[in-house]
Structure formats: structure tokens, C-alpha cells
TORVEX-53948 format. One record per residue (C-alpha): x, y, z; residue number from 0. Coordinates in Angstrom, 3 decimals. Last residue first. Layout:
BEGIN
<r x="X" y="Y" z="Z" pos="NUM"/>
...
END
This chain:
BEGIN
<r x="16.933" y="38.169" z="-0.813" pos="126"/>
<r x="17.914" y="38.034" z="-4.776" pos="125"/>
<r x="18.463" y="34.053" z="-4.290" pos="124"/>
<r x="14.698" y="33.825" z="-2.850" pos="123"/>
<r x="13.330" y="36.070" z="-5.207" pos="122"/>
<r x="15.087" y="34.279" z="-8.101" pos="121"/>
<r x="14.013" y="30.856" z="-7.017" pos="120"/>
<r x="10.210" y="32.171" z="-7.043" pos="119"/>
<r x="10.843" y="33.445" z="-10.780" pos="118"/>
<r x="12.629" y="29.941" z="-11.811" pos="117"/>
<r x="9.944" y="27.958" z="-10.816" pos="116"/>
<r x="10.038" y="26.381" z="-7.168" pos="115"/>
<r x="10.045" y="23.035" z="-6.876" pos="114"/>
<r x="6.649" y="20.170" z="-5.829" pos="113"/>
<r x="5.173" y="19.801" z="-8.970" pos="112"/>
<r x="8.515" y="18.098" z="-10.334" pos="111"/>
<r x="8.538" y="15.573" z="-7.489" pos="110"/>
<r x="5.061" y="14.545" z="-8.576" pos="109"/>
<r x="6.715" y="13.162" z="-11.779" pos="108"/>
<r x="8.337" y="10.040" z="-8.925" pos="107"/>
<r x="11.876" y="10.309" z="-8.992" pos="106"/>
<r x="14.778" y="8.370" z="-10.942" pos="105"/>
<r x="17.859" y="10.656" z="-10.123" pos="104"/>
<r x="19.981" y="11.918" z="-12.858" pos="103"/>
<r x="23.501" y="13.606" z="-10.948" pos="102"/>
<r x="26.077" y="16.234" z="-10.520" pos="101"/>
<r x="25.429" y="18.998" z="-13.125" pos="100"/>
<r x="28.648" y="20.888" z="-13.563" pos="99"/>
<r x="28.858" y="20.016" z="-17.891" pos="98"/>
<r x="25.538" y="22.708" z="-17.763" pos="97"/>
<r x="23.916" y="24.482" z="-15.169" pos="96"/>
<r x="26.655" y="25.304" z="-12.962" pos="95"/>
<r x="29.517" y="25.943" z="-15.602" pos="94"/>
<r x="32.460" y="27.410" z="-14.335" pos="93"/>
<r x="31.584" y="27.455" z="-10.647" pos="92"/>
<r x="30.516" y="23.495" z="-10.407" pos="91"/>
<r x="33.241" y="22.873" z="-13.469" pos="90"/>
<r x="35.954" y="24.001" z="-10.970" pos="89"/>
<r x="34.872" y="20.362" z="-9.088" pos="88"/>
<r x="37.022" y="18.885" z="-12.037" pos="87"/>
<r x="38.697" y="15.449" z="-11.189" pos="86"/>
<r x="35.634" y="14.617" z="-9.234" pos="85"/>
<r x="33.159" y="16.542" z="-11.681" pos="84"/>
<r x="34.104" y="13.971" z="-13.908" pos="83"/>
<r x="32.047" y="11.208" z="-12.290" pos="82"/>
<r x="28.738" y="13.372" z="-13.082" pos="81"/>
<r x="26.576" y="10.542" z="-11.490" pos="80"/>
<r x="23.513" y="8.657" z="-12.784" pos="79"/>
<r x="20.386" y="6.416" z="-11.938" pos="78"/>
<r x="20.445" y="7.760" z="-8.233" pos="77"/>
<r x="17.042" y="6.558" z="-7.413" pos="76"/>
<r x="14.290" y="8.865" z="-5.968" pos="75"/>
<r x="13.202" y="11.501" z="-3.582" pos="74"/>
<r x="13.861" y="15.254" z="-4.824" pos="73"/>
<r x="16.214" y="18.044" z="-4.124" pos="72"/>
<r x="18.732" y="15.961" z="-2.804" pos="71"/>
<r x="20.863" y="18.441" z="-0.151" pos="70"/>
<r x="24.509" y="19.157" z="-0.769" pos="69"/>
<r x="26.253" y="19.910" z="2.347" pos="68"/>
<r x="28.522" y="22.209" z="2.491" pos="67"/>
<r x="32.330" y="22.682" z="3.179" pos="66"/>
<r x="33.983" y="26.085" z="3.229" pos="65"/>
<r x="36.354" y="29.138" z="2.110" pos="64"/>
<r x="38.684" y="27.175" z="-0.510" pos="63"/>
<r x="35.403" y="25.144" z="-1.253" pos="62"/>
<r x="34.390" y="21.361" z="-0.455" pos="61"/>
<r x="30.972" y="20.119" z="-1.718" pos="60"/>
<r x="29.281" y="16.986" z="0.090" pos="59"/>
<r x="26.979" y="14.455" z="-0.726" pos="58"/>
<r x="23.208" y="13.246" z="-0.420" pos="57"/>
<r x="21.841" y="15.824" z="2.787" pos="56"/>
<r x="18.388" y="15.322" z="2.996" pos="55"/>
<r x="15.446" y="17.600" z="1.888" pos="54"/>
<r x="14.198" y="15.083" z="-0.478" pos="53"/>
<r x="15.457" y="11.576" z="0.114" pos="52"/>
<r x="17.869" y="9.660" z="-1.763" pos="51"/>
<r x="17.999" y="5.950" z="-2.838" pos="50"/>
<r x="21.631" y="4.747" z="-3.742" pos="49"/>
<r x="22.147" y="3.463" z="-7.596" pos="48"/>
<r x="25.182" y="5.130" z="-7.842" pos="47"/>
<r x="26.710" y="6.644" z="-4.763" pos="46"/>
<r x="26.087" y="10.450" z="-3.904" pos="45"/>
<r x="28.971" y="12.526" z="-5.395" pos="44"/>
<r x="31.866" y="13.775" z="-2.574" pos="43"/>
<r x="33.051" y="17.073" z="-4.624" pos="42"/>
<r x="35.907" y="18.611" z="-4.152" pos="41"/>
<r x="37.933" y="21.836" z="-5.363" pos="40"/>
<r x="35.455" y="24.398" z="-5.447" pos="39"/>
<r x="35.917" y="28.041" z="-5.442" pos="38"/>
<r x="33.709" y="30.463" z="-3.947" pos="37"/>
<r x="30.611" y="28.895" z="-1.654" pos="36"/>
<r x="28.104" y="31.779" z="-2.599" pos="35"/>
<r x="29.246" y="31.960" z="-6.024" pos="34"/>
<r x="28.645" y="28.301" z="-6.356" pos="33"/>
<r x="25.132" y="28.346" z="-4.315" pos="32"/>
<r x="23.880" y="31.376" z="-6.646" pos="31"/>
<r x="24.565" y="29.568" z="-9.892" pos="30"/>
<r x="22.856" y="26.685" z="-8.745" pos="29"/>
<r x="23.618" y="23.639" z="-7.665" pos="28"/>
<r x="23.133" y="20.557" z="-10.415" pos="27"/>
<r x="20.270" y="17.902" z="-10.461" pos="26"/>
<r x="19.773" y="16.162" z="-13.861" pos="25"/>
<r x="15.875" y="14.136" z="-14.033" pos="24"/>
<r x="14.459" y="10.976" z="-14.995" pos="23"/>
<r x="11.365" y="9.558" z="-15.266" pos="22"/>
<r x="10.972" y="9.244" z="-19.006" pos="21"/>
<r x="11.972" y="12.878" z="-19.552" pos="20"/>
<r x="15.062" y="15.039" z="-19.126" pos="19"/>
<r x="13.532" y="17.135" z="-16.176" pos="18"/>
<r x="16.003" y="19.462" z="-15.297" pos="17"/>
<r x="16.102" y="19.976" z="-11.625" pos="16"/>
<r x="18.116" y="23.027" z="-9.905" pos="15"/>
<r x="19.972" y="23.021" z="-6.025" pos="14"/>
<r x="19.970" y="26.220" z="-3.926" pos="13"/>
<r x="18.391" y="24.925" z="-0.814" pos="12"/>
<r x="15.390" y="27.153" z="-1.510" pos="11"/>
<r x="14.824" y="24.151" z="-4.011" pos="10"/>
<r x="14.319" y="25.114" z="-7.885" pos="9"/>
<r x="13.096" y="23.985" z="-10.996" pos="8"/>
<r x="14.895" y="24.549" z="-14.456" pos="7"/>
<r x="13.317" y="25.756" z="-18.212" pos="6"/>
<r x="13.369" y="29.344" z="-16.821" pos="5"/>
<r x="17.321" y="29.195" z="-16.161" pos="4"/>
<r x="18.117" y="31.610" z="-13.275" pos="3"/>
<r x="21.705" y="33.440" z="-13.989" pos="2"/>
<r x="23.499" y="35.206" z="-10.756" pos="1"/>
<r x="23.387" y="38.738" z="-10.532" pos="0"/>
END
């Protein structure tokens, strides 16, 4: 069973939000979407400073089995990016919630309202 933080929101596109505060807020894939993709050895980050849409694709995860799209769960400002993660995409399955988050993204604090909680995310990723 894959693990469903309660302080995270959800998209039924498998990515989390953390809001961090002041605006800002970590986006990550879940721990469904890396054990769904298998092992990950690239990651193709959005560019710093781009604007991203909700709902549209914003870079690109590469596993032994397949490549995905990975889908900005929010509209904003990409204020930050996980550079590591290039040099260690195994952090994405490792640790999906934690040093595997991707980017902070400047977003409007309506974006928040908008995800799923962490008990309609686990209904979805249970289905």
C-alpha cells in the first residue's frame, strides 16, 4: 500500500503539494506514481522561473519500463527546482515525499482549495 501523507494535497494525476507558506509550495509525485512507473533514472525538471499551468504537462520522468509526463499540479511561478534529483532520479522512488520533491512553485492560495485531501487521493490510488 503506498503511504498518503495527511498534511499533503493531491491531483488524480498523482502529484502532492506541501504548502510551505508565504505563497509558496513543494510539488513531488507520489508514492503511488513512483511504484507505478518502477525505477527512475531521469528526470527533465521544469525551468526556473518558467510559468506553469495546472493540468499541463511541466517536465518529464524516465523509468527502466517508461516515460511520463509530469503534470503541474497548480498554476504559478517556478520559484525552485530539486537540481539534485538530476544526478539522483532514484531519490523519486526512495524518498517521494521528502529529499524527491521536484519543485516550489509561486501559486495563487486558491490553488490549495482546489486538491484533493489525502483521504480522496487514497481512494483514487486504492482504485
Amino acid at each position: 500500500m503506498s503511504t498518503v501523507p495527511d498534511n499533503l494535497r493531491y491531483t488524480e494525476t498523482h502529484e502532492w503539494v506541501e504548502n510551505i507558506g508565504g505563497g509558496r509550495y513543494r510539488v513531488g509525485i507520489t508514492d503511488h506514481a513512483q511504484e507505478l512507473l518502477g525505477d527512475l533514472v531521469f528526470v527533465e525538471l521544469p525551468a526556473l522561473g518558467s510559468q506553469i499551468r495546472a493540468g499541463n504537462p511541466c517536465g518529464v520522468l524516465e523509468s527502466v519500463k517508461a516515460a511520463a509526463d509530469l503534470y503541474a499540479p497548480i498554476s504559478g511561478t517556478v520559484a525552485e527546482v530539486n537540481d539534485a534529483l538530476v544526478e539522483n532520479p532514484q531519490w523519486l522512488n526512495e524518498d517521494p515525499h521528502g529529499r524527491g520533491w521536484i519543485m516550489v512553485v509561486h501559486a495563487d492560495a486558491a490553488a490549495w482549495d482546489g486538491l484533493l485531501d489525502a483521504a480522496a487521493y487514497a481512494r483514487i490510488a486504492e482504485a
